[in-house]
C-alpha positions as a Markdown table, in Angstrom:
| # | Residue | x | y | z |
|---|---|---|---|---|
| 1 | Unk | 0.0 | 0.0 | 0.0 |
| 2 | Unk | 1.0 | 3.7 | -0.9 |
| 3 | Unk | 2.4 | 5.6 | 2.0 |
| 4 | Unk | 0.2 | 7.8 | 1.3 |
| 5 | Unk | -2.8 | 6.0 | 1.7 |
| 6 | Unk | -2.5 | 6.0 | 5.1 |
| 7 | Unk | -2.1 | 9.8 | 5.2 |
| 8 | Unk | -5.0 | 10.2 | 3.3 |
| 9 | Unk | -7.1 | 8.0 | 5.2 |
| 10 | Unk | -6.4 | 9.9 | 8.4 |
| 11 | Unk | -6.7 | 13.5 | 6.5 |
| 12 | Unk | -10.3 | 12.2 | 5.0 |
| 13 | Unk | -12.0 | 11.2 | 9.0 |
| 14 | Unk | -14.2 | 13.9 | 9.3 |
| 15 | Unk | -13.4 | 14.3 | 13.0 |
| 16 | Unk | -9.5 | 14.7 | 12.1 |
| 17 | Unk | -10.2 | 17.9 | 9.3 |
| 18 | Unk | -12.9 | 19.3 | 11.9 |
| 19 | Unk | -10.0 | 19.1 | 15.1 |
| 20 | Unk | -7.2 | 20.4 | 12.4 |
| 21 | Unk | -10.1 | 23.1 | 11.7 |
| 22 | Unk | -10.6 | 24.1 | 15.7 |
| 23 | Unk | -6.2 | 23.7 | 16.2 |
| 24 | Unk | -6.1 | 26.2 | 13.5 |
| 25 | Unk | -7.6 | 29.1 | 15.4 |
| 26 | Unk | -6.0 | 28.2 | 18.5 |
| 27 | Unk | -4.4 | 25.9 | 20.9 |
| 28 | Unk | -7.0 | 23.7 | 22.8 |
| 29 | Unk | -7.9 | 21.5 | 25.8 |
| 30 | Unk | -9.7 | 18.1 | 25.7 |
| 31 | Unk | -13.1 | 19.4 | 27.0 |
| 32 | Unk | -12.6 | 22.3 | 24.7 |
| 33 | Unk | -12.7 | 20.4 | 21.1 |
| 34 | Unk | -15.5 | 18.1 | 22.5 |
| 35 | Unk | -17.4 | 21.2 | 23.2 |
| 36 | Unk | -16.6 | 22.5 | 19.8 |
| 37 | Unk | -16.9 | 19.2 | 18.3 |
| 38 | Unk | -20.3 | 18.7 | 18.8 |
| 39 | Unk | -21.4 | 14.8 | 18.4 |
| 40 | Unk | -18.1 | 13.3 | 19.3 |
| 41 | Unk | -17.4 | 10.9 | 21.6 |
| 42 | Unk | -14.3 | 11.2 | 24.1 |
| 43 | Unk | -13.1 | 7.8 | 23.1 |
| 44 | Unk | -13.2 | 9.0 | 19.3 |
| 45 | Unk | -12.1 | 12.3 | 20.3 |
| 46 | Unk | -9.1 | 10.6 | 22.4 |
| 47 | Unk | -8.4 | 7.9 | 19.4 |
| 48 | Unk | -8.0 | 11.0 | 16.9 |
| 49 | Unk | -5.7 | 13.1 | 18.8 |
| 50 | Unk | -3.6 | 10.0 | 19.1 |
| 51 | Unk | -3.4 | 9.6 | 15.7 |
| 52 | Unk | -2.6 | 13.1 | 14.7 |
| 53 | Unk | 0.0 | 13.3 | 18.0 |
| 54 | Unk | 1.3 | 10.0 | 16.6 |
| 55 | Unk | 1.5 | 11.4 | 12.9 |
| 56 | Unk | 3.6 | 14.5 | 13.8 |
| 57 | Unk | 0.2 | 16.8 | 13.2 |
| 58 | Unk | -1.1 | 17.7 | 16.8 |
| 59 | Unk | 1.7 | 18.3 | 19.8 |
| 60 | Unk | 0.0 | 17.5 | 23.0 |
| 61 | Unk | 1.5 | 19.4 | 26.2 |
| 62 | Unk | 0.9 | 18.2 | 29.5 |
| 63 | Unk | 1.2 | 20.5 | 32.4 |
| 64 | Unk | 2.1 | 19.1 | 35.8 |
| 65 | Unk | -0.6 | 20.8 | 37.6 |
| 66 | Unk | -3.6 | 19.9 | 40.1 |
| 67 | Unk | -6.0 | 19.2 | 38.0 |
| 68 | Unk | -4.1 | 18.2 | 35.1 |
| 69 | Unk | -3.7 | 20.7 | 32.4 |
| 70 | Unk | -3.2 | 19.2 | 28.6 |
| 71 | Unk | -3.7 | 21.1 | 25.9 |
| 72 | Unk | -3.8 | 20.5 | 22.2 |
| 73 | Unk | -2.1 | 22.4 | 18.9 |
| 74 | Unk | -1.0 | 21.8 | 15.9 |
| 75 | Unk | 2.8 | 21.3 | 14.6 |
| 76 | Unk | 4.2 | 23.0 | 11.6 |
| 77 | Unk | 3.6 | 19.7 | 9.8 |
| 78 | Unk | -0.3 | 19.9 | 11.4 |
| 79 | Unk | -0.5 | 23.7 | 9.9 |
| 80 | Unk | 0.7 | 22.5 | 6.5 |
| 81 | Unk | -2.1 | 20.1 | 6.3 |
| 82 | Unk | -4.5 | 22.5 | 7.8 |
| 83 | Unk | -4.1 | 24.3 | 4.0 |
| 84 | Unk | -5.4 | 21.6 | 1.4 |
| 85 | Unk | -8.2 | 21.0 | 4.2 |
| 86 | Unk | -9.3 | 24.8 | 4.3 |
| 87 | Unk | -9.4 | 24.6 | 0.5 |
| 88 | Unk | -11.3 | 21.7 | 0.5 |
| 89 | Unk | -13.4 | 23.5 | 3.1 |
| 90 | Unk | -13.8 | 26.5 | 0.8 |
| 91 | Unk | -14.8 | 24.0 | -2.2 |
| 92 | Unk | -17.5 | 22.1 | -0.8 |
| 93 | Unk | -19.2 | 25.7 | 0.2 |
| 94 | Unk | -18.8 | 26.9 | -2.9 |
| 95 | Unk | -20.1 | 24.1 | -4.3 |
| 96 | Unk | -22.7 | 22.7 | -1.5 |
| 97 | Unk | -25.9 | 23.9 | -3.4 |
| 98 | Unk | -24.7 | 22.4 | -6.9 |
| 99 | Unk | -24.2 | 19.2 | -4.8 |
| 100 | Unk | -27.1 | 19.1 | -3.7 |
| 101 | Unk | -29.7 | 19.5 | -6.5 |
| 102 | Unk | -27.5 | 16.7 | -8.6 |
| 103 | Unk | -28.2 | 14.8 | -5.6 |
| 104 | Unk | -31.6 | 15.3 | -5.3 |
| 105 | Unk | -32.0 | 14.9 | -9.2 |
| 106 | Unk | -30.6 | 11.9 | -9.1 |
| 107 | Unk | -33.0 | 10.5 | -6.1 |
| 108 | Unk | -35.9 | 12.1 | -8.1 |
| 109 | Unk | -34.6 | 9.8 | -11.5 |
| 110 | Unk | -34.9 | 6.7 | -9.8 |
| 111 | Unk | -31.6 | 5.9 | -10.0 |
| 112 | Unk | -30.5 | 5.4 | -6.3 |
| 113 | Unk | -31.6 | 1.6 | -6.9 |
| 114 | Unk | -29.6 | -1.2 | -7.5 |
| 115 | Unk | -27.4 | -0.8 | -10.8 |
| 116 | Unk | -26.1 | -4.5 | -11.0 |
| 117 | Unk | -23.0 | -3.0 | -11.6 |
| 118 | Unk | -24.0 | -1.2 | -15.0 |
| 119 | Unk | -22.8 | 2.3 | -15.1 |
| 120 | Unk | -24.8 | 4.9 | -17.5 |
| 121 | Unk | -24.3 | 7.9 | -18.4 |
């Protein structure tokens, strides 16, 4: 498999573009991006972070206090990747109404059934 693939996979999870999205603006705690990040879990939230820390993407600083402090931001190589993702962001808004009227023309056809694997144009 490409080395890339695995990039892409991780770039593509909507959680990790909406948490590169919220590192952008600023540096953040846990409780923080899962009050942003409305509808996530803490045990996706947690898995995510892992796997940006782990990629290089998100630095996570702990802070030896009473309560624990940790808080969340983005490496140079996290910033770098924030800039496809903001253009992607940009393009699907620009685009969102287009989108959806195909969609819906193409619920309205009929053809959301099964194709048996026959592609028409």
């Amino acid at each position: 498999m490409c080395q890339c693939r695995s990039v892409l996979d991780l770039l593509a999870n909507k959680w990790t573009a909406l948490i590169i999205d919220a590192l952008e603006v600023r540096t953040h705690r846990f409780g923080e991006l899962r009050q942003r990040l409305k509808g996530i879990s803490r045990k996706m939230l947690t898995q995510t972070l892992r796997a940006l820390e782990a990629d290089g993407l998100v630095n996570r600083k702990v802070y030896p206090e009473v309560p624990l402090r940790v808080e969340y931001s983005l490496t140079d190589l996290g910033r770098s990747a924030a800039i496809p993702l903001r253009q992607l962001k940009a393009w699907s808004r620009d685009n969102a109404d287009e989108i959806a009227r195909s969609r819906q023309a193409y619920d309205d056809s009929g053809s959301s059934g099964s194709h048996d694997g026959v592609i028409t144009a």
